[in-house]
N, C-alpha and C positions, 0 to 999 in steps of 0.2 A: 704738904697737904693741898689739894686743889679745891679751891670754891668756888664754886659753879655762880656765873655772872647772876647779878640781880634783875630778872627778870622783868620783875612786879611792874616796873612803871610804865613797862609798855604797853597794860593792860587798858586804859584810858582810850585808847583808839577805838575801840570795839562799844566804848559805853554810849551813849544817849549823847548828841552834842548838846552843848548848852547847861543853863543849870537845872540841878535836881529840882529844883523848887517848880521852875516851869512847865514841867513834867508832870507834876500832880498835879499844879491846876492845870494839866489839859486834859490829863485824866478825869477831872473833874468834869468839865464843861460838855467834855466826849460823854460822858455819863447821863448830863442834864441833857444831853440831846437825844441819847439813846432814849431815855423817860418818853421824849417828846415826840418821838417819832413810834414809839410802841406805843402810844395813847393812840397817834393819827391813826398806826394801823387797824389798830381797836376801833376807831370809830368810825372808819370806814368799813370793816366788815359787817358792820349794823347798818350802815346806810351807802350802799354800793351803788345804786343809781342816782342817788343825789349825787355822789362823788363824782361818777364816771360825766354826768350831767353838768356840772360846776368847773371840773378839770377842762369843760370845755372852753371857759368864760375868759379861762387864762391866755398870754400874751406867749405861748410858746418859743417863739423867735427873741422874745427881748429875753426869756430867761435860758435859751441857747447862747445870745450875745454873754449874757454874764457870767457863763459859763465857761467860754471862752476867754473872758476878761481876768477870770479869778485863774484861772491855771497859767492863762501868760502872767500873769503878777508874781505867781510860786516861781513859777522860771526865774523871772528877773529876780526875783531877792536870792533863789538858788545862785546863780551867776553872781550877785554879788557878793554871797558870801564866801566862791571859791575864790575870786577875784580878791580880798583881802586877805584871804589866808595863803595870797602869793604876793601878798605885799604891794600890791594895786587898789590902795584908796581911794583915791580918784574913779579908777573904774569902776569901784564897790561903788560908791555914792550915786556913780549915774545911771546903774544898774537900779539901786536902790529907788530913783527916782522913776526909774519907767515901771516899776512894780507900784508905787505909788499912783502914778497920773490911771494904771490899769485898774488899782483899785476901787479909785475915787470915777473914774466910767461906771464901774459897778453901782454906785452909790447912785450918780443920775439914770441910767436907766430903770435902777428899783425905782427910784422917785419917782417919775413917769408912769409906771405902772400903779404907786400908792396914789395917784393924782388922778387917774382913771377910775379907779377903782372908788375912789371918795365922791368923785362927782358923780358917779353912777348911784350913789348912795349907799354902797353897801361900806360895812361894819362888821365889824365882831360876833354882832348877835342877830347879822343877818340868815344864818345857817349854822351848822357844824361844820359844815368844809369852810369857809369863809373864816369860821373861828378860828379854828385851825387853821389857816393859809396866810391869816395875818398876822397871828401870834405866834408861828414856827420861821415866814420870814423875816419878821422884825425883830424879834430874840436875835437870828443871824444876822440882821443890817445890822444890830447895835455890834456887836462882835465883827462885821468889817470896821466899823467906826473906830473902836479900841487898838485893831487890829492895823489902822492907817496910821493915830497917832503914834503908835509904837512906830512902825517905818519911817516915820517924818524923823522922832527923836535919833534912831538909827542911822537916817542920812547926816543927820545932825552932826552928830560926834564922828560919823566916820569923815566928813568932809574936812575932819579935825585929828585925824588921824588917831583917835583914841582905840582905834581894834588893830588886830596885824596877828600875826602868824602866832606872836607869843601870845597874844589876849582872844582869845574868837570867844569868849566866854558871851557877853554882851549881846553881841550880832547872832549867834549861833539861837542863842534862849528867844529874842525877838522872831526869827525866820521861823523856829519850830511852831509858833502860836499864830503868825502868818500862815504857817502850811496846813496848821488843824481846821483855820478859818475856811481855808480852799476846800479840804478834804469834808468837811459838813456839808457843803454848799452840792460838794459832789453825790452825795447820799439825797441831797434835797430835793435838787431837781428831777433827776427822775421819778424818786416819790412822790412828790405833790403834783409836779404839771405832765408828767408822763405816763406810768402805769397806770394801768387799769385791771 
């Protein structure tokens, strides 16, 4: 009698890398930003010249730098996690490290721009766009923030060899909540400092 090989376990290749758990809360957080981004749109369709007028006040180019900053970040932690799942630790970690040093540029250019933005005096309750433009990019700065200490602890244990081909479990569940961080920031920008 012939039985037909056990298929099943190949099935894993095809799933979600990383852990399940991960996965919902990014679904989650994707969620809390969709809220926040369907508010913004809503409150710009009520007040379009203020917005279109406000969107001008913004720093275009430093939020094109970090634009630039956040997607080479995705790169580098992508490379690094192929690079461990070929049994290149070392490489992973200094991969991981340049995804780091790209994120945390992120972090000082926001700076610069919330430093401007304060000693110009404005706030929260200086407008609705303003409202919105501080409280839709700071929700994301905290979320690069969470998003760096996870790649530090990452570089961490891989410069220690705790991931490799048989465990990507780890590395895999960090870079996905890395790449959610990237892929917000991508919906961000040209909503808040571009369309009109």
């Amino acid at each position: 009698m012939d039985i037909a090989p056990d298929t099943h376990h190949t099935v894993p290749a095809s799933a979600p890398p990383g852990d399940l758990a991960i996965w919902f809360f990014i679904l989650a957080e994707l969620l809390a930003f969709g809220v926040f981004f369907a508010a913004y749109a809503f409150g710009r369709a009520h007040n379009v010249e203020l917005f279109n007028e406000m969107q001008q006040t913004l720093d275009r180019k430093a939020g094109a730098v970090n634009t630039v900053l956040l997607i080479t970040a995705s790169w580098c932690v992508a490379r690094a996690v192929e690079a461990v799942g070929r049994s290149r630790p070392a490489t992973g970690a200094r991969w991981l490290l340049a995804g780091i040093a790209c994120g945390g540029g992120f972090l000082v250019v926001k700076g610069f721009e919330y430093a401007d933005k304060i000693s110009a005096g404005i706030n929260l309750s200086t407008n609705t766009f303003y409202m919105f433009y501080l409280s839709l990019t700071f929700f994301h700065f905290m979320h690069v923030i969470l998003g760096l200490v996870i790649l530090v602890a990452l570089w961490v244990k891989t410069r220690q060899g705790a991931y490799g081909p048989a465990d990507m479990n780890g590395i895999e569940s960090g870079a996905a909540y890395w790449h959610m961080v990237d892929l917000v920031w991508i919906v961000l920008f040209p909503l808040v400092y571009v369309m009109r």
